[in-house]
MIMAR-669637 format. One line per 5 residues: number of its first residue (from 1); for each residue x, y, z of C-alpha. Coordinates in steps of 0.25 Angstrom, whole numbers, plus 2048, in hexadecimal, padded with zeros to 3 digits. Example, Ala and Ser with C-alpha at 12.3 -4.5 7.8 and 13.67 -1.06 7.14 Angstrom:
// residues 2
1) 831,7EE,81F  837,7FC,81D
***
This chain:
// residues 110
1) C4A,18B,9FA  C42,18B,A08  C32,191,A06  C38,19E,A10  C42,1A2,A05
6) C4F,19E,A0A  C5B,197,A06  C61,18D,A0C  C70,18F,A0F  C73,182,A03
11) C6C,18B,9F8  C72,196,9FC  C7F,192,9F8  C79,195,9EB  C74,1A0,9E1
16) C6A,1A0,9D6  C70,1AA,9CC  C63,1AC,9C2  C67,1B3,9B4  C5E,1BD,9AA
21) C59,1B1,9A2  C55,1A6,9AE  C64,19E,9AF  C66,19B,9BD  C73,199,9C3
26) C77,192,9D1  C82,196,9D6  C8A,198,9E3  C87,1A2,9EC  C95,1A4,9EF
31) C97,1A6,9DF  C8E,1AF,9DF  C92,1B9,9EB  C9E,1BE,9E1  C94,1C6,9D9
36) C91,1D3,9E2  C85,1D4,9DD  C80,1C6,9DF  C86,1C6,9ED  C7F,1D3,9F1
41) C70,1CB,9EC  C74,1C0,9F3  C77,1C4,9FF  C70,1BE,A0C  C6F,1CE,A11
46) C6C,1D4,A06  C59,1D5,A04  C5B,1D0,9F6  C52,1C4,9F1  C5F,1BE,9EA
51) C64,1BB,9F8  C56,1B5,9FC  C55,1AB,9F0  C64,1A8,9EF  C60,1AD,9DE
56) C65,1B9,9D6  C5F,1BC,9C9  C68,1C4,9C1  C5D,1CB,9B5  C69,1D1,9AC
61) C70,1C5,9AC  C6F,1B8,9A2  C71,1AA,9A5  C7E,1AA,99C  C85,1B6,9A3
66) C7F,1B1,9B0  C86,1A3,9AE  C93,1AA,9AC  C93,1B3,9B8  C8F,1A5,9C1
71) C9D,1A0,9B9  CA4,1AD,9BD  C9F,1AD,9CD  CA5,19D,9CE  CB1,1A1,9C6
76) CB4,1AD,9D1  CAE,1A3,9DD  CB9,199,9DA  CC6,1A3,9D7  CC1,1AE,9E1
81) CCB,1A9,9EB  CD4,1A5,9E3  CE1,1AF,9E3  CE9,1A9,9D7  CE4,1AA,9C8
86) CD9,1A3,9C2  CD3,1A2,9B3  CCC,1AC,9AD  CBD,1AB,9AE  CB8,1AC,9A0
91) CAE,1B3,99A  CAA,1B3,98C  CAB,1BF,983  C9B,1C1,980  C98,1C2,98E
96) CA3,1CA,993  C9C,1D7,995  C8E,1D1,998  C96,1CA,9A5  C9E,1D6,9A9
101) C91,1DF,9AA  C8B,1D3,9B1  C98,1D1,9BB  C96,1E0,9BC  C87,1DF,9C2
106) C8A,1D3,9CB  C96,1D9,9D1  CA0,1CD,9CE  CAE,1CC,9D1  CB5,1CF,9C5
***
């Protein structure tokens, strides 16, 4: 990172994604504009310090669920145009309801 702060355009095709208990997760920007919530902290207009440091740090999130919702944003990434079926994104059974309140919070595309 440049000593003023900013990114340069390469690293900026990335996103750091941080979890509760310190799992850090790079992942394409573009992966992660699906989540609304994501999108808005990343915005370049938006004053937020995410869109400065290209880093989000989700508190109420845990490295196994945040691993899983990085899964989810490729899966939608790589079917999002795609106008026929595709397979079922699968989520096990124990973490169902944990990921549904999480998608609720970052505003995914369900």
């Amino acid at each position: 990172m440049a000593a003023s702060g900013n990114i340069g355009s390469t690293e900026r095709e990335y996103v750091l994604l941080v979890s509760s208990d310190g799992y850090e997760f790079s992942i394409l920007r573009s992966a992660a504009m699906i989540s609304g919530t994501l999108r808005g902290m990343l915005s370049e207009s938006s004053n937020f310090v995410e869109a400065r440091q290209n880093r989000v740090e989700l508190h109420g999130i845990s490295g196994v669920l945040l691993e899983k919702v990085c899964e989810y944003l490729y899966y939608n990434l790589k079917h999002q145009n795609n106008p026929g079926t595709f397979p079922s994104f699968d989520v096990p059974p124990e973490m169902a309801l944990e990921l549904l309140v999480t998608a609720d919070y970052l505003d995914g595309k369900v």
